[in-house]
N, C-alpha and C positions, 0 to 999 in steps of 0.2 A: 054826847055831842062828838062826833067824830075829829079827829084834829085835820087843822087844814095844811093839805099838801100841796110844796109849793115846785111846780115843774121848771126845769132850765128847756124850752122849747128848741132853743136854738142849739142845748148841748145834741138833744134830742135828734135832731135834723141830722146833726153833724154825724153821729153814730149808726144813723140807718143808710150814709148816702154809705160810709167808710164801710158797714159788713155789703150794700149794694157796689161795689166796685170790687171788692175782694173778690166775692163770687163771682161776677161775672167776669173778673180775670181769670180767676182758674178757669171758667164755664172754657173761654175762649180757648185758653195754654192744653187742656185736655180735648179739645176739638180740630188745633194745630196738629197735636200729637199722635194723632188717628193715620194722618194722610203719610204716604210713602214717600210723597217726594223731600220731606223733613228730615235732614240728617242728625245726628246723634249730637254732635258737637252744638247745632242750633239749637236743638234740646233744652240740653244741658245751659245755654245759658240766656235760655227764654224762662226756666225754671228760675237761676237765681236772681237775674231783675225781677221775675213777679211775687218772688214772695221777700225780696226784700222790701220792695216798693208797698207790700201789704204789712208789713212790720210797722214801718215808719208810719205808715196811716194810722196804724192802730197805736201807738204812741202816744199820737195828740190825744188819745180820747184819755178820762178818768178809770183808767183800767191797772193793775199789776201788769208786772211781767207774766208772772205768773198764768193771768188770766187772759193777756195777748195770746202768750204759745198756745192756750186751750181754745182761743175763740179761731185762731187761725188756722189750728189741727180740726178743728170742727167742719169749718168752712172749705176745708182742702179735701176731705171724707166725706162730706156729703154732696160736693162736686162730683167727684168721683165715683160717688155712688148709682148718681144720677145718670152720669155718661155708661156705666157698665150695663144701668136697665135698658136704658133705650136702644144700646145696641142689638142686648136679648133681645130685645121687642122688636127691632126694622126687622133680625134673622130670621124671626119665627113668622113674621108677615109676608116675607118674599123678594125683598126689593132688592138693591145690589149689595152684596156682602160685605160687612167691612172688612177691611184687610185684616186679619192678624198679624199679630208681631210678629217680628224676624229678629231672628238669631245671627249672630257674626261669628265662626270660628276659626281660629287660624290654624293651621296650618301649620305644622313644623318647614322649615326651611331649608328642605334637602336635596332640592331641585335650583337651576335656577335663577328661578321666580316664586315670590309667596302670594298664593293663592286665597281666597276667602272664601270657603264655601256660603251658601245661602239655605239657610233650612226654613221651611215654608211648610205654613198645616194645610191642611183639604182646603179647596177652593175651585169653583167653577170656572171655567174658561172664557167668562165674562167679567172676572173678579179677580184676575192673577194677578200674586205680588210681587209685585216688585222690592226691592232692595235701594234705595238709591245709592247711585255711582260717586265714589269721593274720585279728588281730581286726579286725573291720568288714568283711571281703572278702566276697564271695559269686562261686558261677561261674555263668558263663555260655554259650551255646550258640551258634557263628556258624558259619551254613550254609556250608560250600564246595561249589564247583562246580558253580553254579544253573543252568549250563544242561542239566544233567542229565534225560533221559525221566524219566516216571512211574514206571514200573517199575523204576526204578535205584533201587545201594544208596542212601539219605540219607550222607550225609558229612557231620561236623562237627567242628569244633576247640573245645576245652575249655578255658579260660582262666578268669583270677582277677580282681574287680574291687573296687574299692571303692565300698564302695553309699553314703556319705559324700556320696563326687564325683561324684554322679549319671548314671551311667552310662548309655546310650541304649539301651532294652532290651524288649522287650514281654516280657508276663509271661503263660503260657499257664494256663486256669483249664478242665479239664475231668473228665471221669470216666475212673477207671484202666481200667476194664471187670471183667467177671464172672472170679474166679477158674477158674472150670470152661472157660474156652477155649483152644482149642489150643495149641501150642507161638507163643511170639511170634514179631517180626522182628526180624529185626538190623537192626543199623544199627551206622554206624564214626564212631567219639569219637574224635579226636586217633588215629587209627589202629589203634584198639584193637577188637574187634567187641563189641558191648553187645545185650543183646535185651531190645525192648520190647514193651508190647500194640499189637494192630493199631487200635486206636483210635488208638496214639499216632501212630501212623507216620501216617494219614489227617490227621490235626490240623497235621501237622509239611510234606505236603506243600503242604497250601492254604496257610500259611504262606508256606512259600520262591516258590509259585504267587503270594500278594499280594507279594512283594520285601520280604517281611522278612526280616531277614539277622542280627539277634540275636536270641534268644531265653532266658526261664528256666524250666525245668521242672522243676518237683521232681521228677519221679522218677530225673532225668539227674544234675540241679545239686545235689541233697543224698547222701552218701553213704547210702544204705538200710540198708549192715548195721553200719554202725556208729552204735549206740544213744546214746553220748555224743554224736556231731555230731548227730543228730535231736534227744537232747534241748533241744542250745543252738539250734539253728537252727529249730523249733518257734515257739520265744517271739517271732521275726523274721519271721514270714510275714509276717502286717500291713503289718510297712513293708515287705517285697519289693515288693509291691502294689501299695501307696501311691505309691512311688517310681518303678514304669515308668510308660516313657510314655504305653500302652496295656495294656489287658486284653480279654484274646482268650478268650469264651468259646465252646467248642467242643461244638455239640450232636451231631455225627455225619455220616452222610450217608443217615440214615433221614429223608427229607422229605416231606410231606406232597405230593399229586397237585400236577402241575404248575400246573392252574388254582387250586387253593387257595391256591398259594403265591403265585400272582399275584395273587389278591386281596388277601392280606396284604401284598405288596412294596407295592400303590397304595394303602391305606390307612396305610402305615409314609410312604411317601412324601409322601400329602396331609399328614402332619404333619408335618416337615420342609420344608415348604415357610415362606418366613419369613412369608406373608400368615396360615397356619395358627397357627402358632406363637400370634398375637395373640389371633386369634378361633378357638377348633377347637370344632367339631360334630362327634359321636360318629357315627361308621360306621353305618350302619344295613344293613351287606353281615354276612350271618350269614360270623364268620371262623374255620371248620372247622381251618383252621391254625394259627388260635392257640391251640385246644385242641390240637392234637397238641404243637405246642411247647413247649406245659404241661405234658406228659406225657412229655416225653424224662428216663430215669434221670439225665440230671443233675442233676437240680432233687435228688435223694435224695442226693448225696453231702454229710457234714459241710462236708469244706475248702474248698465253694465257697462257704458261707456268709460266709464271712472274704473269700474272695478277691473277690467280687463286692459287698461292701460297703467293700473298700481302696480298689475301681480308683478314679481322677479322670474318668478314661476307658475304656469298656467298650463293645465291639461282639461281637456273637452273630455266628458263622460257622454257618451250617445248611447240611452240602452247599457248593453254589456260590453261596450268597446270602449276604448282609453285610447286617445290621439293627443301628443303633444302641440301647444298651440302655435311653438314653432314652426314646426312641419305643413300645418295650416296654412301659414304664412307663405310659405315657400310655395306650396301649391297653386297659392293666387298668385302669386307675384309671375309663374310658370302659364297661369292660365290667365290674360289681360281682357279684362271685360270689354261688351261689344254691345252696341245700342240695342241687342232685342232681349238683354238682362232682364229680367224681374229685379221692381224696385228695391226687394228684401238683400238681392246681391249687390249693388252698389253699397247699401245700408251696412251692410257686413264690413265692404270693403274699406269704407269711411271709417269703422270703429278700430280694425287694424293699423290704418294709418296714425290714428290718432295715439295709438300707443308705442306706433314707432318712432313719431316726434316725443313723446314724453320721453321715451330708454335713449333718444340722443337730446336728452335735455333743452330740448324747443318746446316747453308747455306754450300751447297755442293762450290767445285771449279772448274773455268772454267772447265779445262781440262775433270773433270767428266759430269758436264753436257750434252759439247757439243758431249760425246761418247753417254749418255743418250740421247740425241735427235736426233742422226744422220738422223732418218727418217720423222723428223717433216717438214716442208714447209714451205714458205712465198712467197712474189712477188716478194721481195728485196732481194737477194743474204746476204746484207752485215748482214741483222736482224737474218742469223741464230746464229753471234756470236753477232751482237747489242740487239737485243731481249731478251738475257738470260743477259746482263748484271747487273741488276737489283737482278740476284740472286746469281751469282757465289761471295763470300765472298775475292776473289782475284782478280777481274780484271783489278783493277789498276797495276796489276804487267804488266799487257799485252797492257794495250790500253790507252793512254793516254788522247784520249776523242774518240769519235766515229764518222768520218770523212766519209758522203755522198757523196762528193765532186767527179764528174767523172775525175778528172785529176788524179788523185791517182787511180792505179789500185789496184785488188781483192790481186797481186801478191806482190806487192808493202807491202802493209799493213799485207800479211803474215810474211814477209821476218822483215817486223818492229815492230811485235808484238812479234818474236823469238829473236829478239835482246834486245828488253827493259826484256826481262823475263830473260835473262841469265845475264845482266847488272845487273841488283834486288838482283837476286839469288845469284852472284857470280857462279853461276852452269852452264852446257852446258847437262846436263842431256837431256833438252827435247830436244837433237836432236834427239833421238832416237823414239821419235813421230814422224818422217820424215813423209812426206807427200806418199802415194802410191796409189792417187786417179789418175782413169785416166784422170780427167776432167782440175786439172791441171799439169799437163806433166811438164810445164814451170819449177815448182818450184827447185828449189834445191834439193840435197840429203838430206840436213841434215836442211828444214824446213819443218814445219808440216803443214798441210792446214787444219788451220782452217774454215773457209767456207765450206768445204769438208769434215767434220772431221769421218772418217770413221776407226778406228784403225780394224786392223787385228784382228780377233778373239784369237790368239795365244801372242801379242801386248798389250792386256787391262789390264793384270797384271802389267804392266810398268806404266800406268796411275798413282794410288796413290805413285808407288813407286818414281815418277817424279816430282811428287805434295807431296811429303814429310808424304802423311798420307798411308805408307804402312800398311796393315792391316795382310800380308803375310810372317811370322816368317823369312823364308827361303830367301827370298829377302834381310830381312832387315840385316840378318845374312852375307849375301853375303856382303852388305853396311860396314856392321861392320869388317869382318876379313878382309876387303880393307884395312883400316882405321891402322892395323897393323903396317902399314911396316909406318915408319918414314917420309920417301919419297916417300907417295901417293898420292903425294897433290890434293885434292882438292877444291882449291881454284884459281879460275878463275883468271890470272893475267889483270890487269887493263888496255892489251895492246891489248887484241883481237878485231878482225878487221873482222868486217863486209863490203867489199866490193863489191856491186849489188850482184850477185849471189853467192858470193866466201865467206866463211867464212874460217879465220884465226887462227891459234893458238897451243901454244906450245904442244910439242907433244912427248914422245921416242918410241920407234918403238921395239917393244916385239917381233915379228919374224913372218914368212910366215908358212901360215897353208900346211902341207904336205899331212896328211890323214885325213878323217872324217868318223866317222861313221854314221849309219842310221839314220833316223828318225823314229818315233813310226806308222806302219804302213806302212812303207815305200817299196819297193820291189826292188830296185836298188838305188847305193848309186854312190857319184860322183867320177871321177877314181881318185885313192891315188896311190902319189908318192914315193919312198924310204921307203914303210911301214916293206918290208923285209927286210932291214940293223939294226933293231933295237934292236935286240932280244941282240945284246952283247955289246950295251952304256950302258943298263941300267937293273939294278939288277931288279929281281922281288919281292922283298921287296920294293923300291923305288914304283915302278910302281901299283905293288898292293894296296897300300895305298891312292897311289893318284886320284886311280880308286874307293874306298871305300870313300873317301871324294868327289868327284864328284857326286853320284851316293846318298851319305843322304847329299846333299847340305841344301834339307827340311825340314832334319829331325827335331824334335821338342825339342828333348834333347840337353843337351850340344855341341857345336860343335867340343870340341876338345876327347869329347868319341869317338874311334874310333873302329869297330870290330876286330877280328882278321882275319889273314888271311885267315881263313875256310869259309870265308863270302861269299866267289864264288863258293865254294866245293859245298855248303847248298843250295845257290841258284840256283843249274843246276840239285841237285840233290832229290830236292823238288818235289813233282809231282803235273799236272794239277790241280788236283783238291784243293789242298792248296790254288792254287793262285784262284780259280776261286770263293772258298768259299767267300773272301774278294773281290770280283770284280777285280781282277788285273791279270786275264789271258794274258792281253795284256802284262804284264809286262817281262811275260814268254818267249809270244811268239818275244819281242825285244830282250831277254835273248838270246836267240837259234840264230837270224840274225846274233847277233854279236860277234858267240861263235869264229871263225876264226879271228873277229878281235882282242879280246882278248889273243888268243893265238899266235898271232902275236910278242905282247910285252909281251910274256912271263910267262902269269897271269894262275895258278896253279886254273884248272877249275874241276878236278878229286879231288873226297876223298880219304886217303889215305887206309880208306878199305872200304868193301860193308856190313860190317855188321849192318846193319840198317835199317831200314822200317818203312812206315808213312803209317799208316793204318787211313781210313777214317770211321769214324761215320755217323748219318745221317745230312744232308745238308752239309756233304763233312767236318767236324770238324776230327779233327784229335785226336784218342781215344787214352784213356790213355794205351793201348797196343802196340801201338808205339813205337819202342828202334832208340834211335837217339846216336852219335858217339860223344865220350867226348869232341872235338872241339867245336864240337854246343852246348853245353848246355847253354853258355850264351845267344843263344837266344831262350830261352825255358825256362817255367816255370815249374819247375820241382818239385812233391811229396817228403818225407822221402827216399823214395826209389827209387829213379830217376827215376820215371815214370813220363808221361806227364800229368799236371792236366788238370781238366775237367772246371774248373770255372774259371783258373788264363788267363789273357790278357799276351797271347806272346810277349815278345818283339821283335821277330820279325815281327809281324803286322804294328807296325806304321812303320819300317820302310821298308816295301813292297810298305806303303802309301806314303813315301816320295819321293821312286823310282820314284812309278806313278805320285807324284806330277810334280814334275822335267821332265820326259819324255813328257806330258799334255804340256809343253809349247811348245813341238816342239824345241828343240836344238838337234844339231846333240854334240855328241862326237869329238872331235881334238885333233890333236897331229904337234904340232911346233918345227920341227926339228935339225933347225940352234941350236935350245935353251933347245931342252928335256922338255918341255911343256906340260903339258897335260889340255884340259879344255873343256868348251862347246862353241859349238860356232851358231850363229843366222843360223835358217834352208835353209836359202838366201846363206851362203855362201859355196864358192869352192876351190877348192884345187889351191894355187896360190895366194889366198888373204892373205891382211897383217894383222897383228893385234897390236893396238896402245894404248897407253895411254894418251889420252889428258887430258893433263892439264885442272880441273875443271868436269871432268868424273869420275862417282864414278866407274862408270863400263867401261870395256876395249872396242874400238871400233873395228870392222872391216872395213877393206876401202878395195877398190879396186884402182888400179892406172888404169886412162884415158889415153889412149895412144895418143887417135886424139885429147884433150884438151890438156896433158904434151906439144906435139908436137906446139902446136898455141901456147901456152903463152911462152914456152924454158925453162918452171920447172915443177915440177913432181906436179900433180893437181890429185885430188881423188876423188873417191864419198864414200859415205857410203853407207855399206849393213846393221849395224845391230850393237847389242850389243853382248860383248863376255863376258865370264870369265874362268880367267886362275887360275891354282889353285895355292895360293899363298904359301904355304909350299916351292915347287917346285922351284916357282920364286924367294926364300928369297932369297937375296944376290948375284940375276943374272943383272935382267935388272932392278928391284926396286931402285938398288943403283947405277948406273950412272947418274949419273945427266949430265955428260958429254955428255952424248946421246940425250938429250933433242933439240929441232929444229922447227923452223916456219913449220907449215902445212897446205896446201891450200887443201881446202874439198869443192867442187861445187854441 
């Protein structure tokens, strides 16, 4: 009779969960240990949490010590064993290689900088390893075996540096080339075969051809597929840049005719000469090459924008010819572009600029930039705003690090870069950068599409005044007499809510626009409502005035100098050729569109006599026998004997200029009924839209209400058309000072 055995079930349990957990901890720590972007030091202390943590498991059980270290050394070797077959096995099946180890060795310290070389076994150019970078390092590229033919492989060694301790490096700035060409070349990294564009191979060997013997190429020295290292190594171009010794830009070996290019080498040269340098006279040799050289796809890529505004030092390799990028410069600045350019030469001349505000320490801001570069290119959608990071002197207000990652969309990352900037700012200003590309549709009213960054031409005056460096009197004037009233807050309450598309926030509601007037240019205007009941709300004193502060919103003098009321009399009764003298016939001719609509509200457009006459001199200047009606003379500089001088600056001129400044952005005229309002309002908008003051807006917005969104969500949802301004005299004491009014508003 066999004796009965009596089982511990539960010791049982406990014993197979503790060898299942062992294992599949090592399974995991030897499957970590594979990937390259894993540094040594994580390693090292992913190994001693997991095999302490398997120690102490093995503890509780009824085990020795003895027989712990053996069941543990078991379970660590047969892990291990497992991972080394399967890799046999993926290599000998075909699939993507695993990486091999990589070796660190240093380097004695006799230079310097201490270097790290990279040693790397065989691997296809779909499979190349990488090394990951510890912090500050960057790698670098050093030619071997320069005395190699033309037609030989390129050989290079692969090494790690610290970019700290200023490493001796040139830094290569060119175009990757057109996705649609053939298969690349190889070329051997630390013995590894790597394949690059044939641009790159050409660039690589005029290089080792001039005895440059280290180089940094992003396409070599940054890992491509792995989107973490791009992200961190992105935000570090600039100083890459910065830091070499030179900058190597590479326009190809498409060269313009051999005599063309000699003319340009003797004109590069006459400036470079140091007697030139003192005194230089502009070429008078037509230089057919330096339009070509305007026109090389370079000038279109995002990343050399950065890269050719980092260098300290920059030289153009064309072909077999070497041009300093100084010299370049001198050359444009000699030859002033003229409307029948090729887009590729403005494009050029834009990336110049931008590096001569960097070398006098005016890093421009995002928002200017990427208006600046709207037509530049890349492969990668996200590099038109990751590219210039490097130079925009704000972009941590927007991006908090620069995220490849395809789970995040283009749309996503809009929507989160207009949130972190209004967070910052405490501002909602740049909603009015609203996105109006057709490409993405998607986005909300009131975000911008960066990616897309295409601002209206009528829009780009909004730019610095968004970005706090308006440079435009009239704007900032507008900012200022906001600023008036007690209760204009803006300052963004800490509750606003960004919800996916919906953006939230306090808001009082100024009133629904009734009429609008023209635009500059315009020939039909949008149909206005109750414009004839108004002639007996409101005095034409009222009205006149608020139409004479609309109309010098730009003017450059004081803003609260106001004209008199003959200021419309003068203006209708001015002739052509006044306004045409100063270029502002157009002003005239908005003058006359909107002479019904003026007298609409009542506005006194007749002198009250005719005795007066603007006699024209030659280029249409108005002679001092001109007799003007004692209303006007304040805008007129007038003799001893009120005649019209011949030398003295009218003051009515600047402000005919500040009409047309003001008319130039495209605003229509409005009038807000519910509320007696008079203001400008965005050329977008229609008779029916509202006009609000969000909390955190310097400027008034207009929304329109969504009928088929109000109706889905069961509240009243909006988009925005545009910025307004109401005139605030008008508004003192109406809608400024309710605070009562004030209410959540949802803007999609």
């Amino acid at each position: 009779m066999l004796p009965h055995i009596s089982i511990n079930y539960e010791a049982v349990f406990v014993w197979v969960c503790a060898v299942t957990i062992a294992f599949l901890q090592y399974f995991l720590l030897g499957r970590l240990e594979s990937r390259t972007s894993t540094r040594k030091g994580e390693k090292i202390s992913l190994y001693v949490s997991v095999i302490l943590s398997n120690f102490l498991i093995s503890w509780t059980l009824p085990f020795g010590r003895l027989q712990t270290i053996c069941l543990q050394s078991f379970l660590f070797a047969a892990t291990r064993g497992y991972l080394g077959r399967s890799s046999t096995r993926n290599l000998d099946e075909g699939p993507e290689p695993i990486t091999p180890a990589v070796e660190l060795e240093k380097y004695p310290n006799k230079e310097s900088y201490q270097e790290q070389a990279v040693t790397v076994g065989d691997s296809s150019s779909t499979g190349f390893p990488y090394s990951p970078l510890a912090e500050g390092q960057i790698r670098l590229l050093r030619f071997l075996d320069k005395d190699l033919s033309d037609d030989a492989t390129l050989q290079f060694e692969l090494f790690h540096a610290k970019l700290s301790q200023r490493p001796q490096y040139v830094a290569l700035s060119y175009s990757w080339g057109q996705s649609h060409e053939p298969r690349g070349v190889d070329i051997v990294v630390s013995g590894c075969s790597h394949e690059v564009t044939r641009n790159l191979v050409d660039a690589l060997h005029k290089l080792r051809e001039n005895n440059i013997s280290t180089v940094w190429v992003d396409a070599i020295c940054i890992n491509q597929q792995d989107a973490i290292e791009k992200s961190r190594e992105v935000t570090r171009m600039f100083a890459i840049y910065r830091t070499a010794q030179m900058v190597v830009i590479w326009l190809g070996l498409d060269t313009a005719p051999e005599k063309d290019m000699g003319d340009l080498s003797s004109a590069i040269e006459d400036i470079e000469r140091p007697a030139s340098r003192l005194q230089h006279t502009p070429s008078s040799t037509d230089l057919s090459a330096l339009d070509r050289l305007l026109m090389q796809p370079y000038w279109l890529r995002v990343w050399i924008i950065q890269e050719t505004a980092a260098a300290k030092q920059a030289r153009i390799f064309w072909g077999s010819y070497i041009f300093d990028l100084r010299s370049l410069e001198t050359l444009l600045r000699d030859k002033p572009g003229s409307g029948n350019d090729h887009p590729l030469h403005d494009l050029a001349r834009r990336v110049l600029s931008v590096r001569a505000a960097c070398r006098a320490q005016q890093k421009p801001r995002l928002m200017d930039i990427l208006a600046m570069t709207a037509s530049s290119s890349t492969s990668v959608l996200r590099d038109k705003v990751y590219g210039l990071l490097g130079l925009a002197s704000d972009w941590t207000d927007f991006v908090q690090e620069p995220n490849y990652t395809k789970e995040v969309s283009e749309n996503h990352l809009c929507l989160e870069m207009t949130s972190n900037h209004i967070a910052w700012y405490s501002s909602a200003d740049i909603i009015f950068l609203r996105s109006t590309n057709r490409y993405q549709a998607e986005l909300p009213s009131w975000c911008p599409d960066y990616f897309h960054f295409q601002p209206h031409q009528f829009d780009k005056n909004l730019i610095p005044y968004v970005c706090g460096q308006d440079a435009n009197l009239g704007w900032e004037r507008r900012r200022a007499f906001g600023q008036s009233s007690p209760n204009m807050n803006e300052i963004i309450p800490d509750t606003f809510v960004t919800s996916g598309s919906r953006l939230i926030l306090k808001g009082r509601r100024i009133g629904q626009i009734t009429a609008l007037g023209f635009l500059l240019d315009e020939e039909a205007v949008p149909h206005n409502s109750h414009a004839g009941s108004l002639v007996d709300e409101i005095t034409d004193r009222d009205i006149g005035k608020a139409f004479r502060r609309l109309l010098l919103i730009c003017h450059n003098q004081t803003y609260g100098i106001q004209p008199s009321s003959a200021f419309f009399s003068l203006l209708y009764a001015l002739p052509d050729h006044v306004y045409q003298d100063r270029g502002h016939l157009r002003v005239k001719q908005w003058l006359n569109t909107h002479r019904a609509f003026f007298e609409t509200f009542g506005v006194q457009l007749l002198p009250d006599s005719d005795e007066y006459a603007f006699i024209a001199r030659r280029a249409g200047r108005l002679s001092p026998s001109s007799k003007v009606l004692p209303e006007w003379k304040e805008f007129f500089s007038l003799n001893e004997d009120n005649t019209i001088s011949r030398r003295g600056e009218h003051p009515l001129y600047p402000m005919l200029q500040s009409i047309s400044s003001i008319l130039e952005e495209r605003m229509r005229l409005m009038y807000i009924h519910d509320q007696y309002l008079l203001g400008w309002a965005h050329r977008d908008a229609e008779p029916g839209d509202i006009v609000w003051h969000l909390e955190g807006c310097s400027l008034q917005a207009i929304l329109r209400k969504s009928e088929q969104l109000s109706k889905e969500h069961g509240e009243s949802i909006y988009t925005l058309v545009g910025h307004a301004y109401v005139d605030p005299v008008m508004a003192s004491g109406r809608w400024m000072a309710r605070e009562s009014g004030s209410r959540l508003v949802n803007i999609c």
